[in-house]
C-alpha positions as CSV (number, residue, x, y, z in Angstrom):
1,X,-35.0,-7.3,-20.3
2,X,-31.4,-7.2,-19.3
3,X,-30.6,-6.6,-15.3
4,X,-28.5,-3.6,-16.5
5,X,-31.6,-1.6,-17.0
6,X,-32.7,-1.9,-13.1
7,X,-30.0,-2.3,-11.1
8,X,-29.0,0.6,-8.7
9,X,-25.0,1.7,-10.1
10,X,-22.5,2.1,-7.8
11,X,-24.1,0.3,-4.8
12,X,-22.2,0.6,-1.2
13,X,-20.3,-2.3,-0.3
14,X,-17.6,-3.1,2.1
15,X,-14.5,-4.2,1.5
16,X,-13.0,-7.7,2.8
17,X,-10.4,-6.0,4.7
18,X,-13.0,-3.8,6.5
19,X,-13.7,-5.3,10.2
20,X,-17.2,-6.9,11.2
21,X,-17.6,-4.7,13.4
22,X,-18.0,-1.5,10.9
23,X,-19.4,-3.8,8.1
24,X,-22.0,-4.7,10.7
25,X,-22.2,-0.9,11.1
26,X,-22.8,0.3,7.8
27,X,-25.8,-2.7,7.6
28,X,-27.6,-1.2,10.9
29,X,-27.1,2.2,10.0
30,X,-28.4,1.8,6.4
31,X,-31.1,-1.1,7.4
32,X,-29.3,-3.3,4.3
33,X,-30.3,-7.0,4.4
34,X,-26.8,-7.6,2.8
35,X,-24.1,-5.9,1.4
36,X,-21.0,-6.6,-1.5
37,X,-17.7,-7.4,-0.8
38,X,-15.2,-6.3,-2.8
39,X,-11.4,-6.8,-3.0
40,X,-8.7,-4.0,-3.3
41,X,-9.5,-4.0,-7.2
42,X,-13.4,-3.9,-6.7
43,X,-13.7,-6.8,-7.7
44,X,-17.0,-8.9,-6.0
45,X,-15.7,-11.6,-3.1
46,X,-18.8,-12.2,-1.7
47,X,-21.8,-10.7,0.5
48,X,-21.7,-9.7,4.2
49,X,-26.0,-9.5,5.7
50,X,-27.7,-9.0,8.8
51,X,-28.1,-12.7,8.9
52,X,-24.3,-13.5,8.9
53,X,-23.9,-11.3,11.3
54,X,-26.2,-12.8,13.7
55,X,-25.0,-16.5,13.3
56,X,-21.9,-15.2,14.5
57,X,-23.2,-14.5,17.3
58,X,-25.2,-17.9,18.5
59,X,-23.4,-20.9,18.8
60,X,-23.2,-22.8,15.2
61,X,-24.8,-25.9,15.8
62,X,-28.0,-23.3,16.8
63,X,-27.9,-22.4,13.0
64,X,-27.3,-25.7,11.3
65,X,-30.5,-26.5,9.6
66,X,-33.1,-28.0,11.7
67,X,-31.0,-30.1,13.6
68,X,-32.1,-29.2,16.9
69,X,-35.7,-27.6,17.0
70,X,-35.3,-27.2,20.8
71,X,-33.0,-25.1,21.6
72,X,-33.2,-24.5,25.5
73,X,-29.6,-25.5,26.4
74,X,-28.7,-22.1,24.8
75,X,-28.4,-19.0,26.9
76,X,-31.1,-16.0,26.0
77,X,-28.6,-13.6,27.5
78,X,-28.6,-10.8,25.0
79,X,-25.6,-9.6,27.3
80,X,-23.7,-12.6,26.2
81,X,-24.3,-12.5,22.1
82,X,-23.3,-8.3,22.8
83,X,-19.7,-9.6,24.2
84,X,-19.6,-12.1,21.4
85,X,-20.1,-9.4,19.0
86,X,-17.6,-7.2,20.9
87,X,-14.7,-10.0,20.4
88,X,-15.7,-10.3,17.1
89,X,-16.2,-6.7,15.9
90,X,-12.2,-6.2,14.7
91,X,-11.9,-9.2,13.0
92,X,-11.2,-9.1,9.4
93,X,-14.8,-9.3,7.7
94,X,-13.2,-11.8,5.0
95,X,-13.3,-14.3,7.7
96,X,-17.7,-13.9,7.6
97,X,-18.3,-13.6,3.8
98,X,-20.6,-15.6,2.3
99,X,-18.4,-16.3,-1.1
100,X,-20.8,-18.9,-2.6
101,X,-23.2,-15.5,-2.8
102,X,-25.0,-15.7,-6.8
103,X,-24.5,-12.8,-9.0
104,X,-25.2,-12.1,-12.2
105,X,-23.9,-9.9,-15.4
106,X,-25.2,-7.1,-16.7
107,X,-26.4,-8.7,-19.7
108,X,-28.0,-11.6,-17.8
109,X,-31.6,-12.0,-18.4
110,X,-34.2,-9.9,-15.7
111,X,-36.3,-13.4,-15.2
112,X,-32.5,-15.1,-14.0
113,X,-32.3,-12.1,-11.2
114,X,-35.7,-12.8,-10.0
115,X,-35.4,-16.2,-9.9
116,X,-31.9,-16.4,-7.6
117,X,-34.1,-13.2,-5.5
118,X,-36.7,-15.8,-4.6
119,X,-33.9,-18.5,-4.0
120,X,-31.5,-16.5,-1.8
121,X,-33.4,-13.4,-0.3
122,X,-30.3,-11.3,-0.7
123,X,-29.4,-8.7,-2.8
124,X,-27.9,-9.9,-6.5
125,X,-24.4,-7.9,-7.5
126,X,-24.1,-7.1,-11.0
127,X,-20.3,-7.8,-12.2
128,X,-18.5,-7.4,-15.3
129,X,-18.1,-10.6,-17.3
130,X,-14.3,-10.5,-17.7
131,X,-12.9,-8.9,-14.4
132,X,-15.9,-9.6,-11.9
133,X,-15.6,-6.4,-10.8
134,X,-18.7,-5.2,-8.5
135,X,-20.9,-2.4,-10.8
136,X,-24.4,-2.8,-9.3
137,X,-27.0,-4.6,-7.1
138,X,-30.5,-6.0,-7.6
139,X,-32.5,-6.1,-4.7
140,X,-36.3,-7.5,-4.7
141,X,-37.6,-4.0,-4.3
142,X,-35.7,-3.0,-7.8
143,X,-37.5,-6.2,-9.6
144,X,-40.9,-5.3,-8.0
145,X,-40.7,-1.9,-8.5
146,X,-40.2,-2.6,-12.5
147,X,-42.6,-5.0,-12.6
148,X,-45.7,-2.8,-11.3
149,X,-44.4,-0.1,-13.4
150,X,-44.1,3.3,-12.3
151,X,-48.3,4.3,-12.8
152,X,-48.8,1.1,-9.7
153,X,-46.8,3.4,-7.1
154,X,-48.7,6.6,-7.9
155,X,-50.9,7.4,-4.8
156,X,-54.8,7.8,-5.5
C-alpha cells in the first residue's frame, strides 16, 4: 500500500512568504497541529504547527530539551507571551519553518508514513519525486482511519 491511496489531495498550506501571524491564524481557525509550507512554485519548504508557534513565544532555553525542569524564573504572564506574539505576528513565517520536517512520495510505502507519524507527531506532506512540489498530507487520523477500515467507524 502506497501513501498515494490515503493521503488527503490538495491539503491547505501556507506559503513562506505568508506572516506568522495569519499562518498562526489559519492553524487556530482550522484546529491543524501543523501545516505545509510551500514556495512561490508549491514546492514543500517545510511545516509551520501549533507547537512552533508556541516556542516562539517562551523564551528558548524554556524549550531546549530538558535542560531546566524548573522553570520558575519564567514569567506566567499570558499578557506577556500575547505581546510577544503581537511583535512577532508580521514577520515573515519562513523565519519559524521547521525545514528538517520528513515527507514522503507518493509511491513511498504506507508502513514508512506511519512509522515517521509515530516519530514526529505531525502531519507527513506527500511531494513529487522530481520537483518536491507539495500534492498531499498524511495525518495519523488518515492512517488510522485505513487501518480500521471503513465497517470499524460504522456506529452500532
Amino acid at each position: 500500500m502506497s501513501c498515494e491511496r490515503i493521503m488527503i489531495r490538495a491539503p491547505k498550506f501556507v506559503r513562506e512568504t505568508d506572516t506568522i501571524g495569519m499562518a498562526a491564524r489559519e492553524i487556530v481557525e482550522n484546529r491543524c497541529i501543523s501545516l505545509p509550507v510551500v514556495d512561490s512554485e508549491d514546492r514543500f519548504v517545510g511545516l509551520f504547527g501549533i507547537f512552533d508557534l508556541l516556542a516562539l513565544l517562551v523564551p528558548r532555553v524554556a524549550v531546549i530539551g530538558n535542560l531546566l525542569p524548573n522553570l520558575q524564573f519564567l514569567s506566567d504572564d499570558d499578557d506577556q507571551m500575547r505581546q510577544k506574539f503581537i511583535s512577532l505576528k508580521d514577520s515573515p513565517l519562513t523565519r519559524a519553518v521547521n525545514r528538517e520536517a520528513a515527507r514522503v512520495h507518493p509511491d513511498t510505502p504506507l508502513i514508512e508514513a506511519i512509522r515517521l507519524l509515530c516519530r514526529s507527531h505531525l502531519v507527513i506532506p506527500v511531494v513529487t519525486r522530481d520537483s518536491e512540489k507539495l500534492i498531499g498530507i498524511i495525518s495519523y487520523w488518515d492512517a488510522a482511519r485505513h487501518i480500521m477500515g471503513p465497517d470499524a467507524l460504522v456506529k452500532s
